[in-house]
C-alpha positions in Angstrom: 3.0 6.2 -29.6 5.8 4.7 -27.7 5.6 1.3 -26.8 5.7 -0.9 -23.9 8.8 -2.6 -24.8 10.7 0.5 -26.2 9.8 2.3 -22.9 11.4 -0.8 -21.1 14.4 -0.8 -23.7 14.9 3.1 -22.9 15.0 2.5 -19.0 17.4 -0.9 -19.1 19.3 1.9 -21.3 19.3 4.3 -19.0 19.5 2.1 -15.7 22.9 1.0 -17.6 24.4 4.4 -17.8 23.6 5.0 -14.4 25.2 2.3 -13.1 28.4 3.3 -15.8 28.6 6.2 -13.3 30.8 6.4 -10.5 28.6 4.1 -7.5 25.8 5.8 -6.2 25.4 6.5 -2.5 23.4 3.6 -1.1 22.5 1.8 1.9 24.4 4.4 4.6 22.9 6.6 7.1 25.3 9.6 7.2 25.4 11.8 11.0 24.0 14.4 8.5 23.1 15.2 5.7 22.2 18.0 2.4 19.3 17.3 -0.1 19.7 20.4 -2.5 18.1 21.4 -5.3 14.7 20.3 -4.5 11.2 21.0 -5.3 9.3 20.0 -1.9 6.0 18.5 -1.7 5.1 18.2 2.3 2.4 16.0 1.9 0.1 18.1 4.1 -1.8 19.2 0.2 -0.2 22.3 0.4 1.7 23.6 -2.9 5.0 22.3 -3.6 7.5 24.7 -3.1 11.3 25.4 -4.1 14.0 24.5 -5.8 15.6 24.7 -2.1 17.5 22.6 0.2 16.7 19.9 3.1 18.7 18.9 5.7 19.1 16.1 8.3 20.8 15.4 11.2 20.5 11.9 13.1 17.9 10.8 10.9 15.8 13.6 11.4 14.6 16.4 9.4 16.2 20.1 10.7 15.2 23.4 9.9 18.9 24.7 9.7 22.3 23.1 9.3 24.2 24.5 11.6 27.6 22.8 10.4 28.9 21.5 6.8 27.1 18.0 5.9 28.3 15.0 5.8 27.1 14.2 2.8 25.1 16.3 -0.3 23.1 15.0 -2.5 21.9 17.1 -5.9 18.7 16.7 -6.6 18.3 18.7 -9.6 15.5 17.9 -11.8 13.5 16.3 -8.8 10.8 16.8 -6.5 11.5 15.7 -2.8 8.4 14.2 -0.7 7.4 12.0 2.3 8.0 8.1 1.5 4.8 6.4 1.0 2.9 4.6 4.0 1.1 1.2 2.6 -1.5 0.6 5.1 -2.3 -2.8 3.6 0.5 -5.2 3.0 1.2 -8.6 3.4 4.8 -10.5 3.6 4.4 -13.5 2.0 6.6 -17.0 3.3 5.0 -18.9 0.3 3.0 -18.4 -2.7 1.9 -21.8 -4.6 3.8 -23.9 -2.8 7.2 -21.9 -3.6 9.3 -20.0 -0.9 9.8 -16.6 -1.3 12.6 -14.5 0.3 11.3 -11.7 2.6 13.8 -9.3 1.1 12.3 -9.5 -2.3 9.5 -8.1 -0.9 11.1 -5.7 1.5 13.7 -4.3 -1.3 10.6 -3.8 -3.6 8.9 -2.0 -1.5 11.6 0.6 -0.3 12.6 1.0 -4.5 9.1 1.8 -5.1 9.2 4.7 -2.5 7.3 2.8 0.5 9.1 3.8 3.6 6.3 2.6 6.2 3.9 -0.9 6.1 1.3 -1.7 8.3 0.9 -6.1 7.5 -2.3 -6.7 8.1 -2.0 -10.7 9.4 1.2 -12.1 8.3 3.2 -14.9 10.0 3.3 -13.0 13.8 6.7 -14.8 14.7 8.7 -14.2 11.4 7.4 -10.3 11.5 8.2 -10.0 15.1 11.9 -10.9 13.9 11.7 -8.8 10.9 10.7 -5.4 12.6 13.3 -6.1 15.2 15.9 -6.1 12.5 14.5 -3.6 10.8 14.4 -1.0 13.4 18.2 -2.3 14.4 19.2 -1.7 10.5 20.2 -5.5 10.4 18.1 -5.7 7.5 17.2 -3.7 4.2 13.7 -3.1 5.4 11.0 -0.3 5.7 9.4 0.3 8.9 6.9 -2.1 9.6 4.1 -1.9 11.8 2.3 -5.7 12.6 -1.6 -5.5 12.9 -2.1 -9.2 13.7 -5.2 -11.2 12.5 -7.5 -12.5 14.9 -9.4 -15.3 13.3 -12.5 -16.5 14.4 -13.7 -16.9 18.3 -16.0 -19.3 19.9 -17.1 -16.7 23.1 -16.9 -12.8 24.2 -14.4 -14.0 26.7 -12.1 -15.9 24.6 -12.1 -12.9 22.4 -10.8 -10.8 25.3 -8.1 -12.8 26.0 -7.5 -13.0 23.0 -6.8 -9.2 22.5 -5.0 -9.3 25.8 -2.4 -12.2 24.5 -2.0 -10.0 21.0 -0.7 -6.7 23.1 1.6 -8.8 25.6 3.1 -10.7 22.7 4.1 -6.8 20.6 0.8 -6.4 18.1 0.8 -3.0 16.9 -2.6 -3.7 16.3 -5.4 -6.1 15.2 -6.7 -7.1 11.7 -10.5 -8.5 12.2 -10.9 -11.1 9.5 -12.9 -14.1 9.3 -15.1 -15.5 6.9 -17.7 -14.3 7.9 -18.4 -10.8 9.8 -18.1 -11.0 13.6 -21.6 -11.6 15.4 -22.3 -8.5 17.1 -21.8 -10.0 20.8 -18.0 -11.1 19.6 -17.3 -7.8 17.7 -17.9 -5.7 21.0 -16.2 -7.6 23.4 -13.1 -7.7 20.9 -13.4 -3.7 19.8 -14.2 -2.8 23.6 -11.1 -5.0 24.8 -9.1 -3.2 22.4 -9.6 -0.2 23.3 -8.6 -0.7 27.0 -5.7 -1.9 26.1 -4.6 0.4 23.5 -4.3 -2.1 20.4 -5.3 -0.1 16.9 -7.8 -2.0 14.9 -8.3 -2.4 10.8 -10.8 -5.0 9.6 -11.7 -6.6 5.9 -15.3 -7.1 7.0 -17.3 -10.2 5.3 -20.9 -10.6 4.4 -22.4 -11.7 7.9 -24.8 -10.4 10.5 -22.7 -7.4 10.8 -21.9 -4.1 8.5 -19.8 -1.4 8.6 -21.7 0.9 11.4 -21.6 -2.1 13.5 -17.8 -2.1 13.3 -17.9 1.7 13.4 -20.1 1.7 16.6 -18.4 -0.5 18.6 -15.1 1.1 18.2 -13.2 0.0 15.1 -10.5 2.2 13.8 -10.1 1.5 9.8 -11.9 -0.4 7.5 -9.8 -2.2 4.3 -10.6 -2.6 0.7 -15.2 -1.6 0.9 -16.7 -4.4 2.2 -19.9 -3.7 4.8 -19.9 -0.3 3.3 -22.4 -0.7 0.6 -23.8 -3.5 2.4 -25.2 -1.2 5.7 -26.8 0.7 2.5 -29.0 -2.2 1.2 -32.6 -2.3 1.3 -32.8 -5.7 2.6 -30.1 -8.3 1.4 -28.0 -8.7 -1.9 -29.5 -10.2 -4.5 -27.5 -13.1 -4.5 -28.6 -16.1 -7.1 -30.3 -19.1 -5.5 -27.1 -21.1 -6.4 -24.6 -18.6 -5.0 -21.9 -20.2 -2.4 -19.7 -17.6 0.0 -17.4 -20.5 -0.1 -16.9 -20.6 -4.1 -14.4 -17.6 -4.9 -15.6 -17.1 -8.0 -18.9 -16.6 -7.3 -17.9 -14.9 -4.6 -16.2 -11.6 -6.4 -18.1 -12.0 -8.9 -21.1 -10.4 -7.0 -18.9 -8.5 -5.1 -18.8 -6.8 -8.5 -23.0 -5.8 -8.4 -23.0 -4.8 -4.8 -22.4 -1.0 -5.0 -25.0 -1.0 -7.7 -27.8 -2.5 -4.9 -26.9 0.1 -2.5 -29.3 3.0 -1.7 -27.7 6.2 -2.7 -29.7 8.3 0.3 -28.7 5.6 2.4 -25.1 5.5 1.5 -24.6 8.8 2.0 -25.7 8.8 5.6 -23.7 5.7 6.0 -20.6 7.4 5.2 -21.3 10.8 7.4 -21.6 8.3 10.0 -17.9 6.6 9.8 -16.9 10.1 9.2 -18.3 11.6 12.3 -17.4 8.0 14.6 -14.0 9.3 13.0 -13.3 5.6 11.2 -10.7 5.6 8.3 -10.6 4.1 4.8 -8.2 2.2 3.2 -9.9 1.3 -0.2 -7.1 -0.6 -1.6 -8.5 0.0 -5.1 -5.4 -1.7 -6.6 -5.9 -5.2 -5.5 -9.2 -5.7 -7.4 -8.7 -4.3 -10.4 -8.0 -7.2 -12.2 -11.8 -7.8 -12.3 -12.9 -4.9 -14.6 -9.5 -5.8 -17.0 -8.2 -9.4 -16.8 -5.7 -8.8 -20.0 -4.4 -5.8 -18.3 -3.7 -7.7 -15.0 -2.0 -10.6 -16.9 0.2 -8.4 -18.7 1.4 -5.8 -16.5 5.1 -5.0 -18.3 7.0 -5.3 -14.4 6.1 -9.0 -14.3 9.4 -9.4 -16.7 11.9 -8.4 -14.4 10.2 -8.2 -11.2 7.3 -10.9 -11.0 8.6 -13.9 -8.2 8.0 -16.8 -10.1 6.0 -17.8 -6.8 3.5 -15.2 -7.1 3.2 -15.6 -11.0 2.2 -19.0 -10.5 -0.2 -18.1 -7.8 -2.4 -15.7 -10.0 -2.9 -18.2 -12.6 -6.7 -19.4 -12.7 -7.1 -21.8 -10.0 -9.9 -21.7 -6.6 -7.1 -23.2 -4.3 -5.0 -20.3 -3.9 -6.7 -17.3 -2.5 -7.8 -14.4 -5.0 -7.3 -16.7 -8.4 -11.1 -16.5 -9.2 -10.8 -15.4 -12.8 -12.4 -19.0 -13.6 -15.3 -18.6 -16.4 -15.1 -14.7 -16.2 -16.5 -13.1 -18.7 -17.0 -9.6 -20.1 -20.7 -8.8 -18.5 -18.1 -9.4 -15.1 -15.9 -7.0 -16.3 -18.7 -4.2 -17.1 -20.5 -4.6 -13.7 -16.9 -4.3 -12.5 -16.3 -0.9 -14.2 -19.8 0.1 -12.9 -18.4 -1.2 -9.3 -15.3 1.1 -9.7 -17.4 4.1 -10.5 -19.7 3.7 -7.7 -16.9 3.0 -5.2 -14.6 6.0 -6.1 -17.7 7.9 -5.9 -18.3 6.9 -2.5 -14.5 7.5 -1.6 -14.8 11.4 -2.7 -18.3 11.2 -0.8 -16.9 9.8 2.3 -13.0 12.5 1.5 -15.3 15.5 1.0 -17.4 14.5 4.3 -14.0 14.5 6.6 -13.3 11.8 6.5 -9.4 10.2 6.6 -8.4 8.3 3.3 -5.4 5.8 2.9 -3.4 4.0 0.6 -3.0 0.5 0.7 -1.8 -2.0 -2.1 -3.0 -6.1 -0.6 -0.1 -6.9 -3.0 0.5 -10.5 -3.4 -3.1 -12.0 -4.8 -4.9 -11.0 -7.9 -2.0 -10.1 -10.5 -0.7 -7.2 -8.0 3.1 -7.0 -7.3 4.5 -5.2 -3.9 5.2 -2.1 -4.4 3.9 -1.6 -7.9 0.3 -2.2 -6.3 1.5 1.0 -4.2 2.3 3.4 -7.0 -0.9 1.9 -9.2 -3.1 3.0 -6.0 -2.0 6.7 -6.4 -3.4 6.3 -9.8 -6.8 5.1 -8.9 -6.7 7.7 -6.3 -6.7 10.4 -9.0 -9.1 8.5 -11.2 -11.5 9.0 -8.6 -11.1 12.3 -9.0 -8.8 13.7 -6.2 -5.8 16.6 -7.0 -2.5 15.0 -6.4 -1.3 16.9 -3.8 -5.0 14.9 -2.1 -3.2 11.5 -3.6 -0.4 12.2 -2.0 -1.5 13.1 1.5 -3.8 10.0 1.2 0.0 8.1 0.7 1.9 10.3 3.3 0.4 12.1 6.1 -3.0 10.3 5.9 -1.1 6.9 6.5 0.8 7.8 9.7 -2.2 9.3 11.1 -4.3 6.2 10.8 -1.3 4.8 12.7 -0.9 7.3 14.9 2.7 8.2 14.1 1.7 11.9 12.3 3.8 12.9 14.7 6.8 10.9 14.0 6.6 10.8 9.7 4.5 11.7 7.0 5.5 15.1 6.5 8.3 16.9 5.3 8.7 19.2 8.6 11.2 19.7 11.0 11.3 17.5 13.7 10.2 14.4 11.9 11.9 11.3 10.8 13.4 11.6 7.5 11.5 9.1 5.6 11.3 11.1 2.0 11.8 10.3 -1.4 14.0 11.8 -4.3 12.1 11.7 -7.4 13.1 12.7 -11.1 10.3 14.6 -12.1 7.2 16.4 -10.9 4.5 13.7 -9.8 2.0 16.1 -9.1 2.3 16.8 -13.8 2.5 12.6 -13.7 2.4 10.3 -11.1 4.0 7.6 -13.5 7.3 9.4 -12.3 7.2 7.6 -9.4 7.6 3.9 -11.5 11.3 2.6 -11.8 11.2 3.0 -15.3 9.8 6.8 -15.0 8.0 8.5 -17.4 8.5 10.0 -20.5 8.3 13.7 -20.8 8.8 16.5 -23.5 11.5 19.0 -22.5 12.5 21.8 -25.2 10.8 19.9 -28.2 13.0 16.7 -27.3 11.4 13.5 -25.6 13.2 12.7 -22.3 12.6 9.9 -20.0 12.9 10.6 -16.1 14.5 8.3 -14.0 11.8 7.4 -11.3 12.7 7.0 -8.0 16.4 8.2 -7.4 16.5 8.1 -3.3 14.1 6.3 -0.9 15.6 7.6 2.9 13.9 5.8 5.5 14.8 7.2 9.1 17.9 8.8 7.6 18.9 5.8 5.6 20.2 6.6 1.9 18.8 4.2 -0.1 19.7 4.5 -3.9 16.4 2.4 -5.7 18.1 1.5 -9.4 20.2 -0.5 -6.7 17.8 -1.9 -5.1 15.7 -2.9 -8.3 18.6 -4.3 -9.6 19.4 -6.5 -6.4 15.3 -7.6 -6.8 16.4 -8.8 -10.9 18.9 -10.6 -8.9 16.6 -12.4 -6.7 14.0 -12.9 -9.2 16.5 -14.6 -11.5 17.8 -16.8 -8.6 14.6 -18.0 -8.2 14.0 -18.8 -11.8 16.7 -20.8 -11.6 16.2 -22.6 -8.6 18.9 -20.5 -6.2 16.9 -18.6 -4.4 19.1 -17.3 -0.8 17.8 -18.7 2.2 15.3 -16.3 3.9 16.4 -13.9 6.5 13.3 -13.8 8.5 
């Protein structure tokens, strides 16, 4: 068996050697360009096909070239897909009282193959400025999309203004979080405002008066991580102990962690042919709580070396003030209703995939021991766990994600026509999906052991961007902030 620090020592090794090469081509967007030597993997769950050649001109995917490119880059060895759309992230000003530069997070995201975000209720005035510069190329960036969080209302009408005010000030769309589920008065007026004025909605849903069909039957678009699935499948209320505060994080996840269990099966089933047929998508985000079934895993993920802000490792540490740090008292009976809680929910995600219905991938990086971008690529994993192919995983990552946006028609697929957003990767994800980390995977070619490279090209919009670069320009700001020289942000 290899070990996590040898597999470590045999990518610094060979990160070295590729940067003893002559420099990669990074950070350009050419008039046109050759991607040859290619297995392709459309993201539609059709077979990959190839080797074979793509080509784009003015950051868009063409079926021909119809004059000598400007540039050509060999992909020999690797399989060429659509970058990944994360429908749940989050860009973080602060974590534990420490500033963190928006790059770091934008840089990790684009070297982990994540060409697309949808922030679900970050600062609105610093992401207004970052998708602006973003879209003008200002700014090392993938596209971002801002679903704003709307908070808690006193009044249907203030919640219409409300809506009104997030479309005239350049929402995407709204995230519908507040402590509590929305009454069912305030959820209608908001979903029903919405609608008329054309704003997309998401919503993390908490325990309140209100479950998932409420949502679904007033008009909600998407619903984050599982909560008020299981809970429109109860037979009465959760068995929550007399003691039990909403307010407490700890207790709250921790009975998070027996909900599935409490749910009617019968029930649940017709709850999920019901978002299915009011067309309502998932985004599970099965990353972010993962921690809870394996603590020691979570704590000692190998990426937290070179990669984990020091703001975000002192964030995860124990400690009810800082949002998704519950792992207070937890002990191992948590951790084995957990597991059960993963096998009920990934059941219920095949129930609801084989039903119809339209499954994301989101990562919620940022809280509970999950890093951006790494979240991503551990979502594809839990995706197959649950027991889909990986051309399925993939689709859930590629296609799947711009249509919940409604940009299917603008990326997500390897087509003609499309934006190039793709990735270059060393290896064939759909034999192991750990190709797609920056350290690869190891792999056994003619009786020799041979580790892939991960990642080799993230193109967003026709943008060449070479990810050992980026990664390494993360290590740089990592280590700056170690050291107390962290850049100024560039929000």
């Amino acid at each position: 068996m290899v070990s996590v620090s040898t597999r470590f020592l045999a990518s610094a090794l060979l990160t070295a050697a590729i940067s003893a090469q002559a420099p990669p081509y990074h950070g350009k967007r050419p008039a046109s360009f050759e991607i040859k030597n290619v297995h392709v993997i459309k993201g539609d769950g059709t077979p990959a096909y190839g080797p074979t050649s793509v080509h784009v001109r003015d950051g868009k995917i063409v079926a021909d070239a119809t004059e000598r490119p400007e540039v050509v880059l060999d992909g020999e060895g690797c399989w060429l897909m659509p970058g990944f759309v994360n429908t749940h992230g989050h860009i973080q000003d602060t974590a534990a009282g420490i500033a963190i530069s928006s790059q770091y997070i934008l840089k990790l995201w684009l070297a982990c193959g994540i060409t697309t975000v949808r922030d679900n209720g970050g600062t609105f005035p610093k992401l207004l400025r970052l998708r602006q510069r973003a879209a003008a190329l200002e700014i090392v960036s993938p596209r971002l999309l801002i679903y704003r969080g709307f908070g808690a209302v006193s009044d249907a009408q203030q919640a219409r203004e409300r809506v009104q005010s997030f479309k005239t000030s350049g929402a995407d769309g709204i995230k519908l979080w507040s402590n509590q589920s929305y009454d069912l008065d305030l959820l209608t007026a908001i979903l029903d405002e919405a609608g008329k004025v054309g704003l997309s909605t998401t919503a993390h849903i908490g325990v309140g008066s209100t479950d998932a069909l409420d949502y679904a039957r007033a008009g909600l678009r998407c619903i984050e991580h599982w909560y008020g699935v299981p809970d429109a499948a109860l037979d009465g209320v959760q068995q929550f102990p007399p003691e039990f505060s909403y307010s407490n994080e700890a207790h709250r996840f921790r009975y998070a962690g027996r909900l599935w269990r409490e749910a009617n099966p019968d029930r649940l089933q017709s709850v999920l042919e019901e978002l299915v047929q009011r067309e309502v998508a998932w985004s599970p985000t099965l990353a972010i709580y993962e921690a809870s079934r394996d603590v020691q895993r979570a704590q000692t993920q190998p990426w937290f070396k070179d990669y984990g802000h020091p703001a975000l490792l002192k964030f995860f540490l124990p400690n009810l003030e800082n949002h998704g740090s519950y792992f207070i008292g937890w002990t191992s009976a948590d951790e084995a209703f957990w597991k059960e809680n993963y096998r009920l929910w990934m059941n219920a995600v095949r129930a609801f995939a084989r039903a119809g219905g339209l499954v994301t991938t989101g990562e919620d990086a940022g809280y509970i021991y999950v890093l951006h971008g790494f979240g991503l690529l551990r979502e594809l994993e839990l995706h197959l766990e649950a027991g889909f192919h990986a051309l399925d995983v993939i689709q859930h990552a590629t296609w799947n994600g711009a249509r919940v946006l409604g940009k299917e028609m603008e990326f997500g697929r390897v087509r003609p026509g499309l934006s190039a957003d793709l990735l270059v990767v060393h290896g064939n994800p759909l034999d192991n999906l750990k190709v797609f980390y920056p350290d690869g995977a190891s792999r056994l070619v003619a009786g020799k052991a041979e580790q892939t490279e991960g990642i080799r090209w993230t193109i967003k919009n026709g943008t060449i961007y070479h990810a050992p670069t980026l990664l390494s320009e993360v290590r740089a700001l990592v280590q700056a902030a170690r050291d107390g020289k962290a850049p100024r942000d560039d929000g």
